[in-house]
N, C-alpha and C positions, 0 to 999 in steps of 0.2 A: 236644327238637324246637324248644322257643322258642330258646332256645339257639344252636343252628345260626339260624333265623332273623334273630337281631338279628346274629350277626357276619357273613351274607351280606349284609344291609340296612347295617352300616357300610363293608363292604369296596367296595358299591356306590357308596354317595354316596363315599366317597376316593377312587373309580376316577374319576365325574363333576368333583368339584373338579380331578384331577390334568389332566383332559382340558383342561377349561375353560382353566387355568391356561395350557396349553400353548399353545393356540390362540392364546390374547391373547402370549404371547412368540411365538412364531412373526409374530402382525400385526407386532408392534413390530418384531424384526427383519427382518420384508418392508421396511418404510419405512425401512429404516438402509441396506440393502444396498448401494439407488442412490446414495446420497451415497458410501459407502463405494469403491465401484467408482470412482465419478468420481475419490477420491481418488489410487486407485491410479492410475491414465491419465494423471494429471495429476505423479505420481511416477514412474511411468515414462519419460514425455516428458521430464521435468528434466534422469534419470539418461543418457535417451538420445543426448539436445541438448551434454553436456556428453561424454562419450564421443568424437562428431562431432565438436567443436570441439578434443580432443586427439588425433586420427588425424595428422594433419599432422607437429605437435611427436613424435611417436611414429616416425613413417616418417621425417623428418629426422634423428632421432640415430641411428640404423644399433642400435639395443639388443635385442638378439634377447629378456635380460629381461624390458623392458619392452614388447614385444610381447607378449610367453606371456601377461603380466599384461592389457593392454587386451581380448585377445582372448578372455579369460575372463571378464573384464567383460560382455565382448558377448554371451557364449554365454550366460550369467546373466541379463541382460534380454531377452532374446530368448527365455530359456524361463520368464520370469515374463508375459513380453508373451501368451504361447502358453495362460497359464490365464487369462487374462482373458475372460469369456463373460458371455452375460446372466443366465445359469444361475449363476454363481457364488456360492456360498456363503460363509461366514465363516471355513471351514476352507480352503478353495482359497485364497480372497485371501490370507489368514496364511500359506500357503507363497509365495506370490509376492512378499510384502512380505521375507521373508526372503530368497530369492536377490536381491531390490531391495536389502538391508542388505550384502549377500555383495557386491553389485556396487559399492554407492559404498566399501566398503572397499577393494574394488582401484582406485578410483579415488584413493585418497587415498596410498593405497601407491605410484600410479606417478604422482602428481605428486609426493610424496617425495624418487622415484628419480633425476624429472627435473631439480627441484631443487638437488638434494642435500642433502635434509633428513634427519632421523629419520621412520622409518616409522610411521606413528599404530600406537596399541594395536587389538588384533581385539576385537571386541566381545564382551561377556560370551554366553553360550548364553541362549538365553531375553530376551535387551534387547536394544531395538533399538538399531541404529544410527547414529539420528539424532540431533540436538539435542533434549536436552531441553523445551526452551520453545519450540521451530519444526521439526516435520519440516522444514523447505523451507529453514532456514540450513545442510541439508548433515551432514554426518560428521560426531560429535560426538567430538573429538580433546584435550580439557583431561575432567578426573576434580574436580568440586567438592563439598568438602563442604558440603552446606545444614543450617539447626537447624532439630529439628521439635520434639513436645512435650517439654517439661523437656530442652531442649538436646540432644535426641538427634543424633548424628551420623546423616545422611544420604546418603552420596556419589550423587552423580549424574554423565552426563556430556553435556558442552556441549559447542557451537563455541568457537571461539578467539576470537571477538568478543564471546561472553555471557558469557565466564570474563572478557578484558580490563574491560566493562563495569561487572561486579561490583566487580571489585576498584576501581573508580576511584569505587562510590559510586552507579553508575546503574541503575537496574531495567532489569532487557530486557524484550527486546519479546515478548511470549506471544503464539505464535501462536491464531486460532479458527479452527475447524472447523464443518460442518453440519453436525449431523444428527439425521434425521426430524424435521427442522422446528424444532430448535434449535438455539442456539449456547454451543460447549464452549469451553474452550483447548484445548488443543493434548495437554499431558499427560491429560487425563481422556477423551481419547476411549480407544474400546476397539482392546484388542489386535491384533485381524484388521485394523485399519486403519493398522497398522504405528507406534503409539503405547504407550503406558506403563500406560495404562485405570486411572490415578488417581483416589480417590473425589473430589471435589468440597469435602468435607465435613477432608477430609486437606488437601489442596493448602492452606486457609487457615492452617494449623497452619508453612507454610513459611517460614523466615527465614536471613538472610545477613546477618550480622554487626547483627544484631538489629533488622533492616528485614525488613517483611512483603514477601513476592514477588507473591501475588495475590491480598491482601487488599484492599479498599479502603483509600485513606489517614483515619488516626483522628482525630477533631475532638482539638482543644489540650486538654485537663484545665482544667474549669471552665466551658468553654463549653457552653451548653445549647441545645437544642434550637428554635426559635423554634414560637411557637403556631400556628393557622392565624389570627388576627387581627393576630399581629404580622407575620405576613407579607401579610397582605392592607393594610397599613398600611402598609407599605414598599412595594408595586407598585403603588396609590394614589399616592406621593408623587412617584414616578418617573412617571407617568403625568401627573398632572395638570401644568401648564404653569405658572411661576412669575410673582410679577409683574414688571410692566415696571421696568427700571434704569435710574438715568439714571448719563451718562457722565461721567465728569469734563473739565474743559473746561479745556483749554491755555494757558494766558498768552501770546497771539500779536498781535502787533498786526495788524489784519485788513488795514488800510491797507495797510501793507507789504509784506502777502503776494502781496495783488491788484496791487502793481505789481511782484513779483517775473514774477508768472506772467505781466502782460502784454509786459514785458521778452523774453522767456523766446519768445513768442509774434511778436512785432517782430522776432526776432533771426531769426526761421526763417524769416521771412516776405521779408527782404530778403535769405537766402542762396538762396532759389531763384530763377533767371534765369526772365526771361519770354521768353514763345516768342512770335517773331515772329505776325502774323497769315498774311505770306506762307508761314512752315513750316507753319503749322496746315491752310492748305487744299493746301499740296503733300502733307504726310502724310497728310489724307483723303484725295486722290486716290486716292495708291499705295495704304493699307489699300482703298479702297474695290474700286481694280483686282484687287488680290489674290484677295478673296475672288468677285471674276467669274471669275475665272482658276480658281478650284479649284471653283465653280457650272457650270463650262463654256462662257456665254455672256457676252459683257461687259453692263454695262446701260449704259442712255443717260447716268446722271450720271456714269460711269465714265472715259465720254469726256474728254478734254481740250478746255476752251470756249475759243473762238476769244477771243486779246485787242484787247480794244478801240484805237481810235488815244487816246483819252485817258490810258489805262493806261501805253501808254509815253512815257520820254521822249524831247523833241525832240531832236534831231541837229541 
């Protein structure tokens, strides 16, 4: 009888943990979903925008191929457009992210065609699509091997600018993502958001050609840490205002200078003509008429003053 008692009293409290447990991953992926959704919308507009912009180049070449090909495209995000709800769960997104993967490979197949390039590889079952380190650089068309621990081979697959990049020496750019209120790259988000769902803890262990990919860069060997007095010793030094310099002083003879500059001053001074007295009040006049003219009334200095008989001369 105790017996039966303590294994229903264990199976009870495993039943409560498991509940428990549940509930708190269910909140957790309530709060991921909307990020998640957004991302998709925000992939689907890409794929849809870029589809739109090869309709044209598509109807111009007369390719009944490359027709079959865009129009499956279309049919493809058109039936991932078609699961997107607010109901959407992590199993629905994950099929739509897949025919999203389905559809930029036909995109990339009939820009290929129109080209006339080689046809990118189909993507592995189960990988996405995309670039590696940026869903949003597009089809991932070059195959890189990365080191992980003890030099393990790695392959992955990028764009053709992250594969160029590497090989020249440059880190690429790692995409971030939202979610529930955090910020991931690119590779560690999860799966149903049409990414690689990389642990975090993994991604550090990545290298190419013996450069960390998204690690932070490693201080030099030897340098140490600074204290917090030594750096409040340094923001102090930069802060506080040094004292005043004096300048070094020219070998100039001042004499000289000051009859350069008056020279200098003379010179400009008899290139400009003087204006008569009689242009100075004809051109007030007119300025002064003008601006009657554009006032609508004239004023009375505007007028022309009667001249005097001393003004002119005798005849």
């Amino acid at each position: 009888m105790w017996a039966l008692a303590a294994v229903g009293a264990a199976v009870l409290v495993f039943t409560l943990i498991r509940m428990r447990g549940g509930i708190r991953r269910a909140t957790h992926t309530a709060s991921d979903i909307s990020d998640g959704r957004e991302l998709l919308i925000a992939r689907g507009r890409r794929v849809t925008e870029t589809l739109t912009a090869m309709a044209e180049v598509v109807e111009e070449r007369e390719d009944e191929g490359a027709s079959k090909q865009h129009q499956r495209a279309l049919e493809a995000v058109a039936s991932a457009r078609a699961r997107i709800g607010k109901a959407s769960g992590p199993r629905v997104m994950s099929k739509a992210h897949e025919e999203l993967d389905e559809a930029e490979w036909l995109i990339g197949v009939l820009g290929a065609r129109l080209d006339g390039f080689v046809e990118p590889l189909r993507p592995r079952n189960g990988t996405p699509a995309t670039c590696f380190f940026d869903g949003a650089h597009g089809l991932a068309t070059v195959e890189v091997d990365l080191e992980g621990v003890a030099l393990q081979r790695i392959p992955v697959r990028t764009c053709a600018a992250c594969a160029v990049g590497l090989v020249r020496g440059e880190r690429p750019r790692v995409g971030t993502v939202s979610m529930g209120g955090r910020s991931l790259p690119w590779p560690a988000a999860p799966r149903w958001c049409g990414s690689y769902a990389w642990a975090l803890k993994d991604l550090k262990h990545l290298h190419y050609d013996g450069s960390p990919l998204f690690a932070p860069p490693e201080r030099p060997v030897g340098q140490r840490r600074q204290t917090v007095a030594e750096r409040a010793r340094g923001v102090r030094a930069r802060v506080l205002p040094t004292g005043p310099e004096v300048l070094p002083e020219d070998d100039i003879d001042e004499v000289d200078e000051f009859d350069d500059v008056e020279e200098g001053f003379d010179a400009f001074h008899e290139e400009t003509p003087e204006i008569e007295q009689d242009e100075q009040l004809e051109a007030s006049s007119i300025s002064t008429g003008a601006f009657a003219a554009m006032e609508g009334d004239a004023t009375p200095e505007a007028e022309a003053a009667p001249v005097s008989g001393s003004d002119t001369d005798p005849e």
